[in-house]
C-alpha positions as CSV (number, residue, x, y, z in Angstrom):
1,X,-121.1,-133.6,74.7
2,X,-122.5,-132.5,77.8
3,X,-123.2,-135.4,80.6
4,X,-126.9,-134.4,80.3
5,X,-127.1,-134.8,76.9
6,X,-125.1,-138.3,77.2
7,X,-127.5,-139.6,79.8
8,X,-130.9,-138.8,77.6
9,X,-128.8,-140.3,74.6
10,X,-128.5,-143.6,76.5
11,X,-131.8,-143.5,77.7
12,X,-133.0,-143.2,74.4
13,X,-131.6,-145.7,73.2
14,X,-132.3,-148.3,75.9
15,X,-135.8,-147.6,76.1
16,X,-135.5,-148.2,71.4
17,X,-134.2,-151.2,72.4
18,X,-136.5,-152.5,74.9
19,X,-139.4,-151.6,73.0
20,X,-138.0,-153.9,70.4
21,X,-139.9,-157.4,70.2
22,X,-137.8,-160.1,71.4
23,X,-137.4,-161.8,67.9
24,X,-136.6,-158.5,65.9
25,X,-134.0,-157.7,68.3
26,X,-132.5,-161.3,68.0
27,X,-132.9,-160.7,64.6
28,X,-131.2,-158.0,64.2
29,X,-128.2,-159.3,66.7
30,X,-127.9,-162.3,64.0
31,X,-127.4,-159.3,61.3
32,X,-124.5,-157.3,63.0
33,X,-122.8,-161.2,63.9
34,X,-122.8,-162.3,60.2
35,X,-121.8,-158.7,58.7
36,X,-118.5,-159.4,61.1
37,X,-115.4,-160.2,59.2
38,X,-113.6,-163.3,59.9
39,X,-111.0,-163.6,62.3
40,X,-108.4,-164.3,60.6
41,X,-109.2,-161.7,57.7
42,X,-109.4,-159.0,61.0
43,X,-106.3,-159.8,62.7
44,X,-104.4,-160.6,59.3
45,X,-105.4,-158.2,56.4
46,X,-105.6,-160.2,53.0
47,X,-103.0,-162.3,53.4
48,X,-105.0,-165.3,55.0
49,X,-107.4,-164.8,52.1
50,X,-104.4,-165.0,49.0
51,X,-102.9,-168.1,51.1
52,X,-106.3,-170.1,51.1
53,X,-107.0,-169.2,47.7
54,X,-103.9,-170.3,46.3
55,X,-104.3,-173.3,48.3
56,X,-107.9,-174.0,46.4
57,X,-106.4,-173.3,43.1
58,X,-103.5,-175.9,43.2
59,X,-105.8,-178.9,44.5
């Protein structure tokens, strides 16, 4: 990619985002947060998942 081409692709998309309405952008920043895996589940894998489950299922 060319360094013209890079500058009108970030241009583009600041001026997308600030043509946004305050409350769809915060709306759509909510979105991407909860779509986020857990912590634990991205640093670990699965494992943190089969320990808490087995931990539910005996109590």
């Amino acid at each position: 990619m060319k360094t013209n081409d890079y500058v009108k692709y970030l241009t583009q998309t600041v001026v997308k985002y600030a043509d946004q309405p305050k409350a769809e952008r915060t709306k759509t920043r909510l979105e991407r947060k909860e779509e986020k895996p857990a912590f634990l589940f991205k640093w670990f894998g699965i494992l943190p998942y089969v320990f808490m489950s087995m931990m539910k299922r005996k109590k």
